[in-house]
N, C-alpha and C positions, 0 to 999 in steps of 0.2 A: 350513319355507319359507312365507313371508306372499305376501300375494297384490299381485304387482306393480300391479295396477290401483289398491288402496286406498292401495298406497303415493303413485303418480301424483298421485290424490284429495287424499293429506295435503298434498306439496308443492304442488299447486296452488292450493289452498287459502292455504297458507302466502303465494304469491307475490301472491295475490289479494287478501286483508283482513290479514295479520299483518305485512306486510315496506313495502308502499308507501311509505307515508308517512315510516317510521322509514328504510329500506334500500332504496330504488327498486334499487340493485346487489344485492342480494340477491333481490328478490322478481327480475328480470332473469331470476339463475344458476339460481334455484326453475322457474322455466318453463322452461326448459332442461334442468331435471333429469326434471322430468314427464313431457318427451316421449322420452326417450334412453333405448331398453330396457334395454339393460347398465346402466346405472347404478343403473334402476329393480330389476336382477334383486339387482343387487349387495347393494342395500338391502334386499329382500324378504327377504334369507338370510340377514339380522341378527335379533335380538331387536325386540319390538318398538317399544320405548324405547330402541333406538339408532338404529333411522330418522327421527328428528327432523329436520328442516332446518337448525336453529342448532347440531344438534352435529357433524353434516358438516362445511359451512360454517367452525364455528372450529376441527375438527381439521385440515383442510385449513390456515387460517390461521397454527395454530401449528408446522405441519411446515415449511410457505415463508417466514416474517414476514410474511403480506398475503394475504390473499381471490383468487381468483384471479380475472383478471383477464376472463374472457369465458368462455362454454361450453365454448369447444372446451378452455381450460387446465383450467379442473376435471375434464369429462373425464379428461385425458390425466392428470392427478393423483391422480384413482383408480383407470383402471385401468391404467397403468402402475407401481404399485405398491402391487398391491392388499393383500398383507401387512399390510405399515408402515400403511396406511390402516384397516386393519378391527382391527387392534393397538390401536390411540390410540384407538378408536372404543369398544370394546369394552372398555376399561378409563377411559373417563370421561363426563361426565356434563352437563349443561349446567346448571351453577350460578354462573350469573350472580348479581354480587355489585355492586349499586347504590347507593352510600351517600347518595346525592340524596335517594331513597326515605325519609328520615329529613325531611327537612322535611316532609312528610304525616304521619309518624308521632306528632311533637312536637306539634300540636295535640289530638292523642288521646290523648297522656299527660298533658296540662295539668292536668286536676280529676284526677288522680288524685297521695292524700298522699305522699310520698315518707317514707325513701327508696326507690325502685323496684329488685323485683331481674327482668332482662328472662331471659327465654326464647324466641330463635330458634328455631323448626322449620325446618325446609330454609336453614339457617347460610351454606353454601356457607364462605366464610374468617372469618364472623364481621363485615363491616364494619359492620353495621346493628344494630348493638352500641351503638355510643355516640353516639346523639345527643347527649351533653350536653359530648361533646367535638369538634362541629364550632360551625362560625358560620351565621348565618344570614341571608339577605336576603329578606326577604320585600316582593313587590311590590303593592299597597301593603301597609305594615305595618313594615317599617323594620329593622333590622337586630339582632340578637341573637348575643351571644357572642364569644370571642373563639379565633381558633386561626386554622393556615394554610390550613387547608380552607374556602373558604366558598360555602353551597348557595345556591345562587338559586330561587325558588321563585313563580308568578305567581298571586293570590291573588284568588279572588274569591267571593262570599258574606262571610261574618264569621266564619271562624274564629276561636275560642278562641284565639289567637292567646296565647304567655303571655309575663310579663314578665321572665322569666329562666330558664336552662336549668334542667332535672329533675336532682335526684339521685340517682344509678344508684349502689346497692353492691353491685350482684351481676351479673354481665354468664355468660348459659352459651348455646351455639348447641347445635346438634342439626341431623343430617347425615348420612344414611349413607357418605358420603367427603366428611369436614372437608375444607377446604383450610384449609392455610398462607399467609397471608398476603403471605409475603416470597418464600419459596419455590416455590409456586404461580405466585408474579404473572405468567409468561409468560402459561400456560393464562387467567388470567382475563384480561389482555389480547386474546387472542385471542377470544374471547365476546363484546368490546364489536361491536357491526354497525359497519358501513362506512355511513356517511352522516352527517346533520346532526348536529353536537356531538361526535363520535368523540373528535377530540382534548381536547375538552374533558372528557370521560368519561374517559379513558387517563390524563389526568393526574388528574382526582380519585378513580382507584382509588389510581395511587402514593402521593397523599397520605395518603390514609384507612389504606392497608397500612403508611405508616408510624406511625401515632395506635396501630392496633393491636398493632405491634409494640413500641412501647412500654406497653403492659399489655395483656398478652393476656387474651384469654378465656378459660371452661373449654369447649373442647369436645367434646362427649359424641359416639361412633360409634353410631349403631344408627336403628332403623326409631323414625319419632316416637312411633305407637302405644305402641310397647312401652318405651320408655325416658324418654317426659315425665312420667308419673303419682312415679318415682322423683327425677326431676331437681325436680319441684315440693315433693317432701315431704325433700330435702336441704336446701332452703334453712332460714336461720338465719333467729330470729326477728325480729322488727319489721320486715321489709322487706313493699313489697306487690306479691306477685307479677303480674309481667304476660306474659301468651305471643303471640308476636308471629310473623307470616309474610304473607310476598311472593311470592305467583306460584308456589306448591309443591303447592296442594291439587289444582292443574288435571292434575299427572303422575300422580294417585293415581286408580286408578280408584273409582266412584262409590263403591261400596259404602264403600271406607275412608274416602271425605270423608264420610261420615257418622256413622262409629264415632268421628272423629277429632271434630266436632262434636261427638258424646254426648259422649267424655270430656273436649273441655277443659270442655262446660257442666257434668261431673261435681267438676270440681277447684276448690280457694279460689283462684282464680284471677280475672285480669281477661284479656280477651279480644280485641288489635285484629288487624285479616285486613285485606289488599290484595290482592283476587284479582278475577281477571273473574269478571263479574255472571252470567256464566252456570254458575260452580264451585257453585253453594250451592245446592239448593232451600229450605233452610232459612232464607232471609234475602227480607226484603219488600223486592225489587229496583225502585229509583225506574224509572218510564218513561225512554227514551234510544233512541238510534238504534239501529236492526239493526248500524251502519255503524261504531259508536262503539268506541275500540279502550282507553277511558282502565279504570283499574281502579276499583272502590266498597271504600275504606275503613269498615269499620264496628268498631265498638267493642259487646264484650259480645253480640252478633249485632243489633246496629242498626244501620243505616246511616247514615254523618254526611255523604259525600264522596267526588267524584268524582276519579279521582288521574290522573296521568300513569303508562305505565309503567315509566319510566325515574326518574322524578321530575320534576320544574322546575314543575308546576301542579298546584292544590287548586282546587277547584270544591267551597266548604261547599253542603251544603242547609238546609233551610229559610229 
């Protein structure tokens, strides 16, 4: 049993600096959840990676089709069927699955020679797979590519910005529960937040689950630690490896985000991360607000760039 007050702490927290801006309706249901003891107890007598707020939140989502709607309905959603709720809870995960995230990504694969073979850590379905099969609107910077997907992304500093998509001959994710694409797409629907761009977000996961399901990836089950050093030394020769993750190393506690460091700087490997500035000590994090919620892009453990966490903006430095 965890201690209902630090659970209180997380979601407040959450409804405080993580949910505003992206989910004002979220961070709302998060204050409501902080103060409501049963719900608090509820959560306490989970593991402690299942008390997250985004995986309540979208297990609730994918049980109803839609968020609910005020405190008192979430309430009544879990503890009138506390089961069915601690079920769904208890067997999933919160692997939000962002293909936008891929317009940040493409200027960090620019100087590097193709053809590229990628390596997702925390995969989720695999979307962030192919950048080289979405399109691109970079504002300024102009458009690239061609497919039914296309990311918009608002650009400022001077990105390496390149002049035609990378070639990708090896695409593998990495996941302790891959999702399916096609199969999944409810669950990763329900993950998307309720607020600014939703819709816009809901139809570019369907797009992207479709890109994917027309060539899938390889994805690998197991703990990243123990199964990347294998998945780096399968690949065939002349391609040039790169391992790539979004927002995965912050679930791991400390100690592994640093073993996880030693080994990718231990492999022939290239290196880019999208994680808040505060997952690393190992990385010379630019100055920025206490308040700032954007992720630092770095390449190889340098930092190039400030990202949105959704996608749609790149802030280059220097």
């Amino acid at each position: 049993m965890g201690d209902p007050a630090a659970v209180a702490r997380r979601w407040r927290a959450f409804a405080d600096h993580e949910a505003p801006v992206r989910s004002p309706h979220y961070a709302a249901l998060a204050t409501g959840v902080a103060a409501d003891p049963d719900l608090l107890a509820f959560l306490a007598a989970l593991p402690p990676l299942k008390r997250q707020p985004n995986l309540l939140l979208g297990v609730l989502t994918l049980l109803h089709d839609r968020p609910p709607a005020d405190d008192a309905e979430l309430r009544a959603w879990v503890l009138d069927d506390v089961d069915r709720v601690r079920t769904e809870v208890l067997a999933r995960a919160t692997q939000t699955n962002e293909p936008a995230r891929c317009a940040a990504l493409l200027p960090a694969l620019a100087g590097l020679p193709g053809p590229l073979a990628l390596i997702e850590v925390g995969a989720s379905a695999g979307l962030c797979l192919y950048p080289d099969r979405y399109a691109y609107d970079y504002r300024p910077g102009g458009r690239l590519g061609e497919s039914e997907l296309v990311i918009g992304c608002e650009v400022t500093g001077a990105p390496p910005l390149p002049a035609r998509l990378p070639e990708v001959a090896v695409r593998v994710g990495i996941d302790l529960n891959p999702l399916d694409p096609v199969a999944d797409a409810a669950w990763l629907r329900a993950l998307v937040w309720p607020g600014p761009g939703h819709d816009e977000r809901v139809a570019r996961l369907s797009a992207a689950a479709a890109v994917a399901g027309r060539e899938p990836a390889r994805m690998v089950t197991g703990d990243l630690l123990e199964v990347l050093p294998d998945a780096v030394a399968s690949l065939p020769a002349g391609v040039t490896p790169v391992v790539f993750h979004t927002a995965v190393l912050t679930y791991l506690p400390a100690a592994s985000r640093s073993a996880f460091v030693e080994l990718v700087r231990s492999l022939p490997v290239h290196w880019v991360s999208q994680e808040g500035p505060e997952v690393f000590t190992e990385l010379a994090v630019p100055p920025h607000p206490a308040t700032d919620e954007r992720f630092l892009l770095a390449v190889d453990g340098t930092p190039v760039a400030w990202t949105a966490p959704h996608g749609g903006s790149l802030d280059w430095l220097g």
